[in-house]
GUBA-385500 format. One record per residue (C-alpha): x, y, z; residue number from 1; residue in one letter. Coordinates in pm, whole numbers, m for minus. Layout:
<sites>
+--------+--------+--------+-----+------+
!      x !      y !      z ! pos ! code !
+--------+--------+--------+-----+------+
!      X !      Y !      Z ! NUM !    A !
...
+--------+--------+--------+-----+------+
</sites>
This chain:
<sites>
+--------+--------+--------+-----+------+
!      x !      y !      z ! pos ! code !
+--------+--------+--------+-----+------+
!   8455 !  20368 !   8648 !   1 !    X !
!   8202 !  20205 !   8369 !   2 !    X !
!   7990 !  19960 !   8569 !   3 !    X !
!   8064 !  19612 !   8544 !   4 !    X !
!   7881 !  19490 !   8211 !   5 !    X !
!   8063 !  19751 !   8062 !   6 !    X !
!   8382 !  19666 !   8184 !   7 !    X !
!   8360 !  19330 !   8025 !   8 !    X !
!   8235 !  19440 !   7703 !   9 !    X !
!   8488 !  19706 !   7637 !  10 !    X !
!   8743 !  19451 !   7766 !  11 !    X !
!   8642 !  19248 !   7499 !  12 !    X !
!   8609 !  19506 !   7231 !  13 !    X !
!   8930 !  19696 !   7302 !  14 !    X !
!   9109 !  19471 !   7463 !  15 !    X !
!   9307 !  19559 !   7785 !  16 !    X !
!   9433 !  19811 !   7954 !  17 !    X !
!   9101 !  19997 !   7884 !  18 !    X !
!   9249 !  20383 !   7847 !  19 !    X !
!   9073 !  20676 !   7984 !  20 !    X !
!   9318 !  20977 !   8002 !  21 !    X !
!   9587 !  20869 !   8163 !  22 !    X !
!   9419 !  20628 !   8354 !  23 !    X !
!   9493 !  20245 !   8236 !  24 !    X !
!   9237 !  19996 !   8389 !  25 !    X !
!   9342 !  19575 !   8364 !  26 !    X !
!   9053 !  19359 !   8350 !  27 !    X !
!   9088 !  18989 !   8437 !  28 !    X !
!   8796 !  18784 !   8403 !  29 !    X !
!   8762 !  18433 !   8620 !  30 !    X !
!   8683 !  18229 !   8965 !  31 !    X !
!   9052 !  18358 !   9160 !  32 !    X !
!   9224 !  18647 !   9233 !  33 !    X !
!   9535 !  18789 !   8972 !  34 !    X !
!   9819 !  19043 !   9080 !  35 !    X !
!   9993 !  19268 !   8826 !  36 !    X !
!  10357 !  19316 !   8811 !  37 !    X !
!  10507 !  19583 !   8548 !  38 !    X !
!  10714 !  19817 !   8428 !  39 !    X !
!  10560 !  20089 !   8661 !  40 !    X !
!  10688 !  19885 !   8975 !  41 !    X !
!  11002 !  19893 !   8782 !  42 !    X !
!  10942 !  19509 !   8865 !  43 !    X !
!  11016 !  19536 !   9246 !  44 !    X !
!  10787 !  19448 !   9510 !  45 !    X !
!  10489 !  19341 !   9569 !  46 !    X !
!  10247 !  19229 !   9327 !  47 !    X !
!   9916 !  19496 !   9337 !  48 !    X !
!   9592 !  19230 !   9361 !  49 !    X !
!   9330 !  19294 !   9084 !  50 !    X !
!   8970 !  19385 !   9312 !  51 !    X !
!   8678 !  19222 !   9224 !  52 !    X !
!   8401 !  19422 !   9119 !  53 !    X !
!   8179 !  19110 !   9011 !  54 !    X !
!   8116 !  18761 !   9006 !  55 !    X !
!   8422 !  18658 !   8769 !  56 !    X !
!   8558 !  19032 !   8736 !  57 !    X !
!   8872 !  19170 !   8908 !  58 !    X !
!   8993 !  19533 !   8779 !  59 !    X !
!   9266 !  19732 !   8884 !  60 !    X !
!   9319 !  20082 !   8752 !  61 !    X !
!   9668 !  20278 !   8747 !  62 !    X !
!   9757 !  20615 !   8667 !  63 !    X !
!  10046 !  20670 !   8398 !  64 !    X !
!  10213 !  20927 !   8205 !  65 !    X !
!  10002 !  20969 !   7878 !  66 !    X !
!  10304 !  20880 !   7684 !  67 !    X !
!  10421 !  20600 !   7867 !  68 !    X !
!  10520 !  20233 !   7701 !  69 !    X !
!  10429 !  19981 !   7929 !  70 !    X !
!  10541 !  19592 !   7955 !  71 !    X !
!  10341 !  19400 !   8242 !  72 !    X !
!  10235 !  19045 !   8356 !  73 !    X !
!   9891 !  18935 !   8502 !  74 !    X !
!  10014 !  18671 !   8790 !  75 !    X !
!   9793 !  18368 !   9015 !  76 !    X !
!   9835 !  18324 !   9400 !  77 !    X !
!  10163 !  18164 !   9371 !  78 !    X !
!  10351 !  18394 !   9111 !  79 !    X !
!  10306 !  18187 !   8831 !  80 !    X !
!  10262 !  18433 !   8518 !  81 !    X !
!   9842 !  18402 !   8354 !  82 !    X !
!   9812 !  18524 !   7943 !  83 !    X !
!   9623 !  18865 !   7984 !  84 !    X !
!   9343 !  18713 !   7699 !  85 !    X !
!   9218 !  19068 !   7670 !  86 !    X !
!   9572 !  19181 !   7529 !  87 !    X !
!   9718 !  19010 !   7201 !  88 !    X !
!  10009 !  19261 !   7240 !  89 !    X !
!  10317 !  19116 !   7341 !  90 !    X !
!  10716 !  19153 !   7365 !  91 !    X !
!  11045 !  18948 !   7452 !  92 !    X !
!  11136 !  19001 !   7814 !  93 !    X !
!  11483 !  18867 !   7719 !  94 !    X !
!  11431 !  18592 !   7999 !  95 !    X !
!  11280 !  18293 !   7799 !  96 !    X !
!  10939 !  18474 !   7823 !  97 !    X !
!  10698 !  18760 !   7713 !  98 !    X !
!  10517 !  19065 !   7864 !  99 !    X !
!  10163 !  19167 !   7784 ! 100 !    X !
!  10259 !  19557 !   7656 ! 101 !    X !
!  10065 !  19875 !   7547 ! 102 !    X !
!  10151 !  20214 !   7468 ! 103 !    X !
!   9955 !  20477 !   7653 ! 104 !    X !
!   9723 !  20760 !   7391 ! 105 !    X !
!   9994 !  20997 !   7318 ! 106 !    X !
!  10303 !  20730 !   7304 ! 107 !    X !
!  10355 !  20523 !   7010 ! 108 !    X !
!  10638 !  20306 !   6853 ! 109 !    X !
!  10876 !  20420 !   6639 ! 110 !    X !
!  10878 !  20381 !   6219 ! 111 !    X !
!  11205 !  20432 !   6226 ! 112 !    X !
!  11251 !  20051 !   6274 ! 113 !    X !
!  11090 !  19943 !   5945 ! 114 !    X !
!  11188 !  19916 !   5591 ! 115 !    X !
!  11093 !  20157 !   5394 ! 116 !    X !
!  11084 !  20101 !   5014 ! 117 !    X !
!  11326 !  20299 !   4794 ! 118 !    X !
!  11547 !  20379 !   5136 ! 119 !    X !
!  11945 !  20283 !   5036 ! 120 !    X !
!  12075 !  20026 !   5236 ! 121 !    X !
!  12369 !  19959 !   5434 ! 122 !    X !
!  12550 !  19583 !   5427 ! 123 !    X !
!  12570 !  19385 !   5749 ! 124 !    X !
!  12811 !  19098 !   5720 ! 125 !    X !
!  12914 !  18875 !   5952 ! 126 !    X !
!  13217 !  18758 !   6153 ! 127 !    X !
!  13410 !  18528 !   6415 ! 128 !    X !
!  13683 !  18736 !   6603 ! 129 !    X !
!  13937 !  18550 !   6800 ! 130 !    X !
!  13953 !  18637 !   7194 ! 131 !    X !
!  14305 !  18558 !   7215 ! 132 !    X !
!  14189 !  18536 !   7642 ! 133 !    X !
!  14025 !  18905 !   7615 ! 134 !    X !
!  13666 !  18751 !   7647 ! 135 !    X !
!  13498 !  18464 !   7753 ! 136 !    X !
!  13569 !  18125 !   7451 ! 137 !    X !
!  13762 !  18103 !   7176 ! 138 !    X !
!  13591 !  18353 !   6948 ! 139 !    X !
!  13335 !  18604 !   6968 ! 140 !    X !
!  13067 !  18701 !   6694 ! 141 !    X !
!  13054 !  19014 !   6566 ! 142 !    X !
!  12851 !  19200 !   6297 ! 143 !    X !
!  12971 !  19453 !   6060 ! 144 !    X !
!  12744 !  19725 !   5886 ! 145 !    X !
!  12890 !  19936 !   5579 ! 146 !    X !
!  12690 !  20251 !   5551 ! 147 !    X !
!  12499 !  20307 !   5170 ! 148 !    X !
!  12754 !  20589 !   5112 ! 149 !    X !
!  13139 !  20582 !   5020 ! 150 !    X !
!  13333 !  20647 !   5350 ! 151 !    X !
!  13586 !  20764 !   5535 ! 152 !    X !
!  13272 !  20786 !   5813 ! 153 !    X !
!  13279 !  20735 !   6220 ! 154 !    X !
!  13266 !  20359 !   6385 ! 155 !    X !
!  13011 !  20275 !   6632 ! 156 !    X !
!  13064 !  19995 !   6858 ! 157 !    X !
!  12689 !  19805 !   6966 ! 158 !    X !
!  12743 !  19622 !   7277 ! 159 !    X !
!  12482 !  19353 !   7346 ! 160 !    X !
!  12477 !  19359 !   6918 ! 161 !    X !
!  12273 !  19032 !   6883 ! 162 !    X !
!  11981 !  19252 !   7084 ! 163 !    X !
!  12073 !  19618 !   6895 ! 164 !    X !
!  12052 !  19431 !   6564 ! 165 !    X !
!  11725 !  19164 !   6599 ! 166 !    X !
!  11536 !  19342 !   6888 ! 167 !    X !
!  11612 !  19738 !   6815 ! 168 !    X !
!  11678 !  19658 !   6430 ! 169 !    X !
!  11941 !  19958 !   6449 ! 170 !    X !
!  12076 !  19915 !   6075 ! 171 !    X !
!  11730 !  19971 !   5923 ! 172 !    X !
!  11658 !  20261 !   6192 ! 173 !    X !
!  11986 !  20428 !   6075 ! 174 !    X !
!  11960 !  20303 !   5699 ! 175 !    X !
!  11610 !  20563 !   5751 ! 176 !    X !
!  11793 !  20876 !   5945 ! 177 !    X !
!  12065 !  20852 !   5712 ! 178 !    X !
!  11797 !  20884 !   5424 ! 179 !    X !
!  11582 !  21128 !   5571 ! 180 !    X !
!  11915 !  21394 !   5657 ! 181 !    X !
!  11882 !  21372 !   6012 ! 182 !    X !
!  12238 !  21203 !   6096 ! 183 !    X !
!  12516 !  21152 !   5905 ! 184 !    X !
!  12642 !  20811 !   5736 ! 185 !    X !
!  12847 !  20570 !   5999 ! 186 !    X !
!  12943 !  20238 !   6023 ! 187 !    X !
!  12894 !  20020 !   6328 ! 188 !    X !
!  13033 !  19698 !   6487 ! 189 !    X !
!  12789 !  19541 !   6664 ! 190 !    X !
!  12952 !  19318 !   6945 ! 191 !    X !
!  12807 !  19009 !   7105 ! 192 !    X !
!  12815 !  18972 !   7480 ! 193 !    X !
!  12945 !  18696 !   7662 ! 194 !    X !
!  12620 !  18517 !   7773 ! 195 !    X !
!  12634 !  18390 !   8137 ! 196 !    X !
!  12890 !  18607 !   8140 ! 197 !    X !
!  12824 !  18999 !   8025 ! 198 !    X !
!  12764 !  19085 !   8402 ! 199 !    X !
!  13165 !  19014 !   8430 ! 200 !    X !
!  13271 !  19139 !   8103 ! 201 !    X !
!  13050 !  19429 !   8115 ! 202 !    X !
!  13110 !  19580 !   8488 ! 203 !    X !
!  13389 !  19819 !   8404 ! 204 !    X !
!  13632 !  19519 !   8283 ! 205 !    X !
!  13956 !  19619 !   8183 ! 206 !    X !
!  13955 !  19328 !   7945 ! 207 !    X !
!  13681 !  19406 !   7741 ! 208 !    X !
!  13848 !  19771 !   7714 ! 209 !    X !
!  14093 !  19556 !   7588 ! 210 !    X !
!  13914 !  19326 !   7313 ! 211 !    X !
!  13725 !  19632 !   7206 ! 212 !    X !
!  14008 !  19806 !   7083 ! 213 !    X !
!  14301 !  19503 !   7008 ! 214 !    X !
!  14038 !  19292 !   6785 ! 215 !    X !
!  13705 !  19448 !   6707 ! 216 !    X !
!  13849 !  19800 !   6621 ! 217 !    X !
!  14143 !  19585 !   6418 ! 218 !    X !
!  13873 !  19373 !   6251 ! 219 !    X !
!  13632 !  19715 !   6160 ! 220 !    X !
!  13969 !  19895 !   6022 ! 221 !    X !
!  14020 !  19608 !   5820 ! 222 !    X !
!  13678 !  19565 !   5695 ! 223 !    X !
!  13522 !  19951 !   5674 ! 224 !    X !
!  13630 !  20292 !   5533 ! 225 !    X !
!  13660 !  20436 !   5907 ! 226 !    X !
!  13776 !  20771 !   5964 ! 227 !    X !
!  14158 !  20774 !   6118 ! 228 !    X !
!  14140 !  20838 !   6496 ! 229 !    X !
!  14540 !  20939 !   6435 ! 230 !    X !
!  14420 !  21261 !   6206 ! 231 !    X !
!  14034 !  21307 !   6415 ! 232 !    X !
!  14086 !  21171 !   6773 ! 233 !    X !
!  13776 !  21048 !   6945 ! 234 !    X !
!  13581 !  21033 !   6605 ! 235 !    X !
!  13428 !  20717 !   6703 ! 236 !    X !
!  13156 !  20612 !   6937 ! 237 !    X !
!  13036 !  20323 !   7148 ! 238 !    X !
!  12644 !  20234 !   7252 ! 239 !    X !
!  12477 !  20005 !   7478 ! 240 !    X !
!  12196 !  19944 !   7751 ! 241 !    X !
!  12149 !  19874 !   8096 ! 242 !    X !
!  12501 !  19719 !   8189 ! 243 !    X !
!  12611 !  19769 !   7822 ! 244 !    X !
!  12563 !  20132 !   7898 ! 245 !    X !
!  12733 !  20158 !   8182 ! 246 !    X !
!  13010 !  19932 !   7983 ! 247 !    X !
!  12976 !  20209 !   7684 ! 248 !    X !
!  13075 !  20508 !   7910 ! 249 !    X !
!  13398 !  20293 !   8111 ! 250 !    X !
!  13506 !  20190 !   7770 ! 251 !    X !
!  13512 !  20613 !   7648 ! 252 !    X !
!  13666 !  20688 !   7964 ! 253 !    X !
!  13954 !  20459 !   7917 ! 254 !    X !
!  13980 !  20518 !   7560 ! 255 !    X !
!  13861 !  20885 !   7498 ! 256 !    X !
!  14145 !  20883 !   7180 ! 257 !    X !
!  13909 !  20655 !   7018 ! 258 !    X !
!  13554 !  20661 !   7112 ! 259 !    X !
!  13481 !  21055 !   7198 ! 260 !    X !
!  13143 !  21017 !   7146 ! 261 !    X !
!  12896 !  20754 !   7402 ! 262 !    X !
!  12523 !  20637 !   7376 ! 263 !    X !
!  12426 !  20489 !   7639 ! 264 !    X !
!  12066 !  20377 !   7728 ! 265 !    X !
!  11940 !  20310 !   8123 ! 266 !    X !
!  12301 !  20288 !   8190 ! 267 !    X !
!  12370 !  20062 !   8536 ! 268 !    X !
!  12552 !  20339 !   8693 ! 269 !    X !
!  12482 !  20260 !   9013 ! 270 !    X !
!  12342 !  19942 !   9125 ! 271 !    X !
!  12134 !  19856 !   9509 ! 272 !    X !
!  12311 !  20156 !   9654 ! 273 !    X !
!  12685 !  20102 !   9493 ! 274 !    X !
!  12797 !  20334 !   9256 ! 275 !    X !
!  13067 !  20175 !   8989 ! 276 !    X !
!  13380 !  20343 !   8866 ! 277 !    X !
!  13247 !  20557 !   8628 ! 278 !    X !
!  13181 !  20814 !   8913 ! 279 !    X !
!  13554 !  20830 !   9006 ! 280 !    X !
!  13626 !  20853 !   8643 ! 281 !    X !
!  13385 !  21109 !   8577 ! 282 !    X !
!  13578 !  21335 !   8873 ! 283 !    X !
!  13923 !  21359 !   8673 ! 284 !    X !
!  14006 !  21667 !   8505 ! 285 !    X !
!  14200 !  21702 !   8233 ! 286 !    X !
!  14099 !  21468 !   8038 ! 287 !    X !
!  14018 !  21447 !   7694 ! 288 !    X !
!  13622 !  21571 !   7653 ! 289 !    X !
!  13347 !  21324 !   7594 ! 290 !    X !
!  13002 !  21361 !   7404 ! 291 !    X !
!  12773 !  21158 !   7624 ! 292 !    X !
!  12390 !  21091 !   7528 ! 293 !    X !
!  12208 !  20915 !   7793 ! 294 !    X !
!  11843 !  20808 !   7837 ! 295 !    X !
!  11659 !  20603 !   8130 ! 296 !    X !
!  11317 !  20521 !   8155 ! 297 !    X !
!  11078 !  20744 !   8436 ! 298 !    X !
!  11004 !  20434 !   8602 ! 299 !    X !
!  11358 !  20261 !   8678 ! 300 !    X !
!  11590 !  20242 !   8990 ! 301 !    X !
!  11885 !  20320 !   8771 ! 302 !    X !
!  11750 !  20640 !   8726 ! 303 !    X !
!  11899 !  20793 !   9048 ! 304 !    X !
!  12251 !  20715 !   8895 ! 305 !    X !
!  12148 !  20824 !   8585 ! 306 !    X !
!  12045 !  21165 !   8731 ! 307 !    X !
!  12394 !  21191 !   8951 ! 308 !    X !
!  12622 !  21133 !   8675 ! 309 !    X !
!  12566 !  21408 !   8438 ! 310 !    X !
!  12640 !  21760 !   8696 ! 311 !    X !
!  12965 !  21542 !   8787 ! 312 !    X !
!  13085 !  21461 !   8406 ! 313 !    X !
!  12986 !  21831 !   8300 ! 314 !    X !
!  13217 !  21978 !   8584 ! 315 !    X !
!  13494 !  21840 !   8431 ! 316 !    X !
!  13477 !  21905 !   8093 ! 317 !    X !
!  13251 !  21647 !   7959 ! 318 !    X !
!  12961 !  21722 !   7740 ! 319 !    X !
!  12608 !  21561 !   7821 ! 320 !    X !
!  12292 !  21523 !   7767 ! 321 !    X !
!  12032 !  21297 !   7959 ! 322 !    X !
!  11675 !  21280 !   7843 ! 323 !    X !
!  11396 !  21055 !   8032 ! 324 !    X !
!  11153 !  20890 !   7874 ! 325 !    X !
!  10840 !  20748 !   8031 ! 326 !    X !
!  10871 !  20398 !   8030 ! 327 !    X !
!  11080 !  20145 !   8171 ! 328 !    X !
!  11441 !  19919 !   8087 ! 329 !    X !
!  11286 !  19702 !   7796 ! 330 !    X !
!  11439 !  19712 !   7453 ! 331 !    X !
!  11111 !  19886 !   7251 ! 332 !    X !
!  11177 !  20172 !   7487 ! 333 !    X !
!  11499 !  20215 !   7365 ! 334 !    X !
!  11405 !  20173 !   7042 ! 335 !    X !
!  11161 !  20472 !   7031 ! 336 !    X !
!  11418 !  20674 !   7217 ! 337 !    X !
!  11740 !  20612 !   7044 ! 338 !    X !
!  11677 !  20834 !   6728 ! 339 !    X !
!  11747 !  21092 !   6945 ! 340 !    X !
!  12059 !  21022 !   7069 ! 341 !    X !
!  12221 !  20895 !   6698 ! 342 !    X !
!  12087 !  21268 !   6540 ! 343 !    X !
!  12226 !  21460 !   6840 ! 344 !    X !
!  12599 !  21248 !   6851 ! 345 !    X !
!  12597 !  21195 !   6465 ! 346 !    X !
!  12423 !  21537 !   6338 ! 347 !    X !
!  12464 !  21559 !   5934 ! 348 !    X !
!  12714 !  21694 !   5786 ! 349 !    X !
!  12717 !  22103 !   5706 ! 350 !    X !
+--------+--------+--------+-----+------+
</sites>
């Protein structure tokens, strides 16, 4: 380890983590003692302590993968969360707050998610759908994106779509594979969840099978050039994260004549020990076959469900692929990963 003027200085001049390898080193500078919390705890347990190595200098060093994204927080005695002032980097933790973040040397974001000049693109509109009792209030926002090509093409339902579209930008990232001939042209309906209540309407509930397909598919029909699941059953697809993914992979497995295809990211398969329905599901034969894409960060819990799923799904029929990535469940993980699983469920055409 540099000695401790060192520390300080490249602190300073490269801000923190300082990177060596794959060795990540925090560097808090003042009179008290700071604990780390982070992805690579998968945000469980105990706080490590910085050590001091100095009057005024605490350091802690980790070892990560060398392509790991990594969200943290620098915390006091009590648990109350300290700005990292060595690290200007920071993202949404979708809980009213932010985590200091960094990519490690041979990581790096995606430029999928930015506009590129020139690069056709598709029309989002938006919409209130009535609930008719299928969801939680009277009516339910949804988003609707018409590809930058004349259709018939395949529908792909977002869940958590306020997230998918702001946080993940997904039409611009598909607006570029489209462009660049590495997926072919769909249209997507990106869904908002229920607020206090997506834990309910997105742990294998029967009536958000039912809202999907009564008013969201009945609103896309309406509004998009889809592709007839009558003439192409299971044309369409359905893609979310964490609980949306496990809510992604119910609602294929209910409705395999509609969405044949599933995307789902650090899906909550099985949760403190308790594996949900989708297990029993995934042990039926006969049943129409799936295409399932599914991703989960190196340093989550969920992915011991993650890792069960896919020998039980493929023993009955199923198609699947699961990919980790080094990281953890944050939403510019997914980002970076997703291209992936759009070019392997949507491939172009011919």
């Amino acid at each position: 380890m540099d000695d401790i003027r060192t520390l300080e200085a490249r602190a300073r001049r490269e801000g923190t983590p300082l990177i060596d390898g794959d060795t990540a080193t925090f560097v808090w500078k003042g009179s008290r003692p700071v604990f780390l919390q982070g992805d690579f705890q998968d945000w469980r347990g105990t706080p490590l302590p910085l050590e001091r190595v100095g009057r005024g200098l605490w350091v802690r060093s980790l070892a990560l993968p060398e392509d790991a994204y990594v969200e943290y927080a620098l915390l006091d005695a009590k648990g109350r969360r300290l700005r990292d002032p060595f690290n200007a980097r920071h993202s949404d933790n979708g809980f009213g707050d932010v985590n200091a973040c960094f990519w490690m040397p041979k990581g790096e974001a995606t430029a999928l998610g930015q506009r590129v000049r020139g690069v056709p693109r598709g029309r989002v509109t938006r919409h209130q759908v009535e609930t008719h009792q299928w969801a939680v209030g009277r009516k339910r926002a949804v988003a609707l994106y018409a590809p930058p090509v004349p259709g018939p093409v395949p529908l792909l339902v977002v869940l958590d779509g306020d997230d998918y579209l702001r946080r993940v930008q997904l039409p611009t990232l598909v607006d570029n594979l489209i462009a660049q001939g590495r997926m072919r042209p769909v249209a997507m309906a990106f869904v908002s969840n229920g607020g206090p209540a997506r834990a309910v309407e997105y742990t294998c509930s029967e009536a958000t099978v039912g809202f999907l397909e009564q008013h969201v598919l009945s609103l896309a029909r309406e509004r998009l050039s889809l592709l007839d699941t009558r003439r192409t059953p299971g044309v369409h697809a359905v893609l979310g994260a964490s609980l949306g993914g496990l809510m992604a992979l119910y609602t294929a497995q209910r409705l395999p004549h509609v969405f044949g295809h599933v995307l789902s990211q650090s899906g909550a398969f099985s949760i403190d020990g308790n594996d949900m329905v989708v297990f029993d599901l995934a042990r039926r034969t006969g049943q129409p076959p799936l295409h399932v894409w599914m991703d989960c960060g190196r340093f989550e819990a969920l992915v011991d469900g993650n890792q069960r799923l896919p020998p039980l799904l493929q023993a009955t029929g199923h198609r699947v692929t699961y990919e980790a990535y080094s990281g953890g469940h944050n939403y510019p993980a997914w980002q970076s990963h997703l291209s992936r699983g759009l070019e392997e469920i949507f491939p172009p055409a011919g």
